[in-house]
C-alpha positions as CSV (number, residue, x, y, z in Angstrom):
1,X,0.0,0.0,0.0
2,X,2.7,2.2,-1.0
3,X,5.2,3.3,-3.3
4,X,9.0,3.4,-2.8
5,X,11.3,4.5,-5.6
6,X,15.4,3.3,-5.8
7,X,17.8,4.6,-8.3
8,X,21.4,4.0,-8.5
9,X,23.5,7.1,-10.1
10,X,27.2,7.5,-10.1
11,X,28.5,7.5,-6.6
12,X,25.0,8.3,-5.3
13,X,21.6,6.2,-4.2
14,X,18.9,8.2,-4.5
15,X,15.5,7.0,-2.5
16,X,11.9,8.5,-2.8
17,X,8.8,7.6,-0.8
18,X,5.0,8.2,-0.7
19,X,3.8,9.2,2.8
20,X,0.7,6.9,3.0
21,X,-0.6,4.5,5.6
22,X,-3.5,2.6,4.4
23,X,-5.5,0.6,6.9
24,X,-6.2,-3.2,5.3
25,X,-9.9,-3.3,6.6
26,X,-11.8,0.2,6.4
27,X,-9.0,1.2,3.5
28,X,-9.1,4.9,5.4
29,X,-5.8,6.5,4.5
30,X,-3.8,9.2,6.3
31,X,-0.5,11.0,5.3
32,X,2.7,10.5,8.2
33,X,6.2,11.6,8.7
34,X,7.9,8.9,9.1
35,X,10.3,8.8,6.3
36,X,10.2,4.9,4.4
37,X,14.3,5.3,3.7
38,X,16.9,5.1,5.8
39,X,20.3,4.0,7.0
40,X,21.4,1.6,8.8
41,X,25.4,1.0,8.9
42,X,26.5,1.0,5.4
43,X,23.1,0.2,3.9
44,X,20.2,2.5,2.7
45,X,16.9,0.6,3.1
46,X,13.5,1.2,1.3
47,X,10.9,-0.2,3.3
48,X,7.3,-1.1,1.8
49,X,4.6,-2.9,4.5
50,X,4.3,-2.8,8.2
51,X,5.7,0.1,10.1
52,X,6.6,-2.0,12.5
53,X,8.6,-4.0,10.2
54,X,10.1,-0.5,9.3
55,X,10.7,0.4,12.7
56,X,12.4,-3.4,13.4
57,X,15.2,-2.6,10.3
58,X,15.9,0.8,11.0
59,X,16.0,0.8,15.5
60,X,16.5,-2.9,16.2
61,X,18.0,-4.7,13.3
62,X,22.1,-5.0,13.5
63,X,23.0,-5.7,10.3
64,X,26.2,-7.5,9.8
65,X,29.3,-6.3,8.2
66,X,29.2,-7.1,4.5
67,X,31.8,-9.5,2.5
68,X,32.6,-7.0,-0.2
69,X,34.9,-9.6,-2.4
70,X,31.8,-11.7,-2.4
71,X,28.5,-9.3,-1.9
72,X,26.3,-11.5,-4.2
73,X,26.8,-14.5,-1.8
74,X,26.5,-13.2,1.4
75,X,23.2,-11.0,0.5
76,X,21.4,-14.8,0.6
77,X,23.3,-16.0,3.2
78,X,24.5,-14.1,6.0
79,X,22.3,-11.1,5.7
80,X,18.8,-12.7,5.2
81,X,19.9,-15.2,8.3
82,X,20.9,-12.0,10.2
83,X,17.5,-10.1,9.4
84,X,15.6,-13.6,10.0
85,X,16.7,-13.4,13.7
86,X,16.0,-9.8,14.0
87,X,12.6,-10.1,13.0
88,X,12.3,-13.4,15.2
89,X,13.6,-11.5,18.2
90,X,11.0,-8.5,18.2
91,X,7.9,-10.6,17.4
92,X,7.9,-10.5,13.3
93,X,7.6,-13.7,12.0
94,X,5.0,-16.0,11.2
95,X,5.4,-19.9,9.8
96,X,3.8,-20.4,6.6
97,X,3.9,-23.8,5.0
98,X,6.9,-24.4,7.2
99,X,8.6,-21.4,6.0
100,X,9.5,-18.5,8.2
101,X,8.2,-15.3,6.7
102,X,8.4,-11.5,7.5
103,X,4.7,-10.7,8.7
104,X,4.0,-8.4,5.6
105,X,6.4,-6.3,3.4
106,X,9.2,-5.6,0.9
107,X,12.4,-4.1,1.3
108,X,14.8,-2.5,-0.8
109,X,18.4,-2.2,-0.1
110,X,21.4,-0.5,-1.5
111,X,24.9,-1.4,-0.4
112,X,28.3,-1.1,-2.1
113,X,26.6,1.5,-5.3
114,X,24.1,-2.1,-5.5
115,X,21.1,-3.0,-5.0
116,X,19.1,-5.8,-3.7
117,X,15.2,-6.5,-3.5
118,X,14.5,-8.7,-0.2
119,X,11.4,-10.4,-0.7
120,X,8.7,-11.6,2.5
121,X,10.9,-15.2,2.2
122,X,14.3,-13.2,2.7
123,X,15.8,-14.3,-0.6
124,X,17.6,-10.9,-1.7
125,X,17.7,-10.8,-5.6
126,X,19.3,-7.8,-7.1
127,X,17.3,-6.4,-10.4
128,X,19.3,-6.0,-13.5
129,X,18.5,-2.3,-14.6
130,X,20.0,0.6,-11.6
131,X,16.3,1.5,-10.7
132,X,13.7,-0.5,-9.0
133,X,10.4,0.2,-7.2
134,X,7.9,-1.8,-4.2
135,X,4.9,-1.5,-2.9
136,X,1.0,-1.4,-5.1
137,X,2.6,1.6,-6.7
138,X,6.0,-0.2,-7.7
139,X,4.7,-1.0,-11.2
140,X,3.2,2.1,-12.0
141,X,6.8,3.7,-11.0
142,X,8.7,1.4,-13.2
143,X,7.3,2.3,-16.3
144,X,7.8,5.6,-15.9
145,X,11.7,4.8,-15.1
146,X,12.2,3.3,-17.7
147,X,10.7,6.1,-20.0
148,X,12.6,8.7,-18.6
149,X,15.9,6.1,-18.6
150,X,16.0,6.7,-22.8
151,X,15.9,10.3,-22.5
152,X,18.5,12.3,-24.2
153,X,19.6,15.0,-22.8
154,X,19.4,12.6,-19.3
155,X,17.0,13.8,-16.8
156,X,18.2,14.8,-13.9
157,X,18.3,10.9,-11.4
158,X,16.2,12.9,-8.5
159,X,13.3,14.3,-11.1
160,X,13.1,11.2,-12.5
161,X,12.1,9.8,-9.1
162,X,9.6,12.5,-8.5
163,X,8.2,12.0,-11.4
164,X,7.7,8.1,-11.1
165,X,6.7,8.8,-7.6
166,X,3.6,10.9,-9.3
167,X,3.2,8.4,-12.1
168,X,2.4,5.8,-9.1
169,X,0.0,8.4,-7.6
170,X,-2.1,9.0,-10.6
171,X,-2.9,5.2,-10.8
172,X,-2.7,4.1,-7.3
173,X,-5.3,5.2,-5.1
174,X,-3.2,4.2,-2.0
175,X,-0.2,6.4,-3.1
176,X,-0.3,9.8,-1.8
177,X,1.4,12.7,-1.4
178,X,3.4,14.4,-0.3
179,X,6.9,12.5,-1.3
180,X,10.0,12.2,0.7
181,X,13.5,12.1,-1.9
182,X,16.6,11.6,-0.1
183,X,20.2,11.6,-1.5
184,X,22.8,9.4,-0.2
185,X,26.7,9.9,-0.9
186,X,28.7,6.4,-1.3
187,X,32.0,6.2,-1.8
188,X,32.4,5.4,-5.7
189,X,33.3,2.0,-6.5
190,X,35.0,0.5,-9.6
191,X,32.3,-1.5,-11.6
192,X,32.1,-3.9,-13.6
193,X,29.5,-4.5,-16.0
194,X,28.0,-8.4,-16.9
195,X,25.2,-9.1,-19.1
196,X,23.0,-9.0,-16.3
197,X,24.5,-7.8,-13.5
198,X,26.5,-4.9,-11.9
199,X,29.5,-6.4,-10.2
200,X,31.3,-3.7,-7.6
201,X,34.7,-4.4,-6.8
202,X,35.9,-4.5,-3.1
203,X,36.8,-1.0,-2.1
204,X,34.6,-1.2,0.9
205,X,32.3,1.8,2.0
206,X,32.5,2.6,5.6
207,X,29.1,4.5,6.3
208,X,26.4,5.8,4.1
209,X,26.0,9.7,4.7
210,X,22.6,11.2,3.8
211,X,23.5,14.2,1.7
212,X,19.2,15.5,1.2
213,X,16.1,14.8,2.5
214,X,12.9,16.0,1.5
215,X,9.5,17.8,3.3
216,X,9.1,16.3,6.0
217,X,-2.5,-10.1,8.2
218,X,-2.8,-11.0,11.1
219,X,-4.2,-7.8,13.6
220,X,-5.5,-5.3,11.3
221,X,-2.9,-2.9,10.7
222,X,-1.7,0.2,8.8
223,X,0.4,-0.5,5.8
224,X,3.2,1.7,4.3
């Protein structure tokens, strides 16, 4: 019940964000300030679900220190296994056909100038294009992405999030204004292109600094 935006862009992650929560039963909607990016360590994190799930990654969750020369491999192991317990500890799990799953939500997550979709099962898959978008709004956000991606002269990477951001609004009805953008400086990597993947050598980031921000089922619950 949401829409959040990621775009990869030099030595820069830029995240953008509706500021709707939706209730699941009555489908009343109100507008809040809690921002749906963040940092953690040397991640950035999209969040699209529970605020409480939100709340979990950003205050509680200690994520571990990644493996740089192998970042691929330890985003499905160590990292999923490390947010597994996490959500375990503080009540945000559930069992479903024997599988643990995260009670509700998506999360994006940028580390090391890549990013990484992490899915209610915890598998982390990493898209092949340097955008991606979550939430009901996601696909609405994507196609406008990729229109403004062939554009020549190149939009600038923070308009083009606003304006997928309003492209989600216009065909979402749980999408809503107004949007939070935030810029975050990482320290530029070497990278090396594959046919479908973006490989970033080790030259490890210490911490993410946020360089912009923007204007500020189970128990029924509001959804980001």
């Amino acid at each position: 019940m949401t829409c959040v935006v990621g775009l990869l862009c030099d030595n820069r992650v830029i995240f953008g964000a509706d500021s709707a929560g939706t209730r699941e039963d009555t489908l009343d909607q109100h507008r809040y300030r809690t921002s749906k990016s963040f940092t953690n360590g040397p991640y950035v994190f999209g969040c699209a679900g529970s605020f409480r799930m939100m709340q979990i990654v950003e205050h509680c969750f200690e994520p571990p220190e990644p493996e740089w020369d192998r970042l691929e491999r330890f985003m499905a192991r160590e990292f999923p296994a490390a947010l597994r317990e996490s959500m375990k500890e503080h009540g945000w799990l559930e069992q479903l056909d024997e599988r643990d799953m995260a009670t509700g939500g998506e999360l994006l997550v940028s580390v090391g100038g890549r990013m990484f979709l992490v899915q209610q099962d915890f598998s982390a898959i990493e898209p092949d294009r340097d955008y991606h978008a979550i939430g009901c709004g996601g696909p609405f956000a994507l196609g406008s992405l990729h229109a403004t991606a062939a554009l020549d002269p190149p939009l600038d990477a923070k308009e083009r999030v606003r304006l997928a951001l309003e492209s989600a609004q216009e065909f979402s009805a749980a999408v809503r204004e107004p949007f939070f953008i935030e810029e975050y400086d990482v320290p530029k990597l070497k990278v090396i292109l594959a046919p479908t993947h973006i490989r970033a050598e080790k030259e490890a980031p210490q911490e993410v600094k946020k360089v912009h921000r923007g204007p500020k089922k189970k128990p029924k619950q509001i959804t980001a």
